[in-house]
N, C-alpha and C positions, 0 to 999 in steps of 0.2 A: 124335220128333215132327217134322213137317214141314208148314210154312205155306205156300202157297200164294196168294198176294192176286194181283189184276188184274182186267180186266174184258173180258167178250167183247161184244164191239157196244155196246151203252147198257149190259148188266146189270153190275154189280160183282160181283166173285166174293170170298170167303175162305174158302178151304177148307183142313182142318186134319186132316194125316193120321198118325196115330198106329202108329209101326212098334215091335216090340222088334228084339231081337240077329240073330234068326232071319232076321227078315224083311230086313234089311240087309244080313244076309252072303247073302239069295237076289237080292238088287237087286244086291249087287256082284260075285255070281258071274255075274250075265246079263250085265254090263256089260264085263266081262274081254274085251277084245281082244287078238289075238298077233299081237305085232308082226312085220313082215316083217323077213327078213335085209339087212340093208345090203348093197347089191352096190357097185362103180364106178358115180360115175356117169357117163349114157348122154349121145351127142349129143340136144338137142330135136327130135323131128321139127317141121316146119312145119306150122303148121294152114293152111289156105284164105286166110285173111285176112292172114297173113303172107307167103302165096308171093305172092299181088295184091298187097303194099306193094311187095315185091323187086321185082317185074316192072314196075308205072309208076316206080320208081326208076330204073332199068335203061334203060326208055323214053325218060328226060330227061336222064337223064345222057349215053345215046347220041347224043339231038339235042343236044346243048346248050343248047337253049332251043326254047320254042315256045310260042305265043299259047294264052291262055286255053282259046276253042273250039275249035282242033286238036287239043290236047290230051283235052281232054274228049271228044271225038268219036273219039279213038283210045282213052283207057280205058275209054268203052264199048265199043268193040268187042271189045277185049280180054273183058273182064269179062260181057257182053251183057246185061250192066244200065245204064241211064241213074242208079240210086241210088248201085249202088256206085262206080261212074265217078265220081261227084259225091263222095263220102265220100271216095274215091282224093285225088280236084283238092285237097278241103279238108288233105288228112292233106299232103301235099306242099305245099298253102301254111306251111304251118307246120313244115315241117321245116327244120333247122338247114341243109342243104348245098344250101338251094334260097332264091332270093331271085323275089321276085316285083315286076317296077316296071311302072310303067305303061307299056302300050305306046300311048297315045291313045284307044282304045275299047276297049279290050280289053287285061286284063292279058300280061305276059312272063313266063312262067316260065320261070326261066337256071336251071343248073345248076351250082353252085359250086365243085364241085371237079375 
């Protein structure tokens, strides 16, 4: 036997489903998956958002530093989004090898190492 409780939208459910032997060894022949061969494993390839971290890293670490809006205005260009360019700035303020001080109206982004 097998219970069932929960509810979908506002209605409460319990429902109460009644299997023998038969019916379990056909639920658990459906459910038999083959597992693949272990191989080595591979390098990661990069996804999109990863090779955009690498490359505004890449960016700053080459200047050494550069103002807030420079910056942002070259990973757009890069990127040719103004969202990811902005998501870029954010992921790079908070990253360990990047310090951000203030440059008087506009932040510095340095690169630290």
């Amino acid at each position: 036997m097998l219970r069932i409780r929960g509810s979908i939208g506002d209605w409460p459910v319990d429902l109460t489903l009644e299997m023998d032997d038969a019916d379990w060894a056909r639920l658990g022949a459906q459910l038999q998956v083959e597992k693949p061969a272990v191989s080595a494993p591979t390098a990661k390839p990069l996804n999109q958002d990863d090779a955009l971290w690498q490359i505004a890293r890449d960016l700053l670490r080459k200047a050494g530093q550069l103002s807030g809006p420079d910056l942002l205005d070259q990973l757009e260009g890069l990127t040719g989004s103004a969202a990811v360019g902005k998501r870029l700035l954010v992921r790079l303020r908070h990253c360990a090898d990047v310090k951000v001080e203030s440059g008087g109206d506009t932040p510095l982004y340095r690169w630290l190492l």
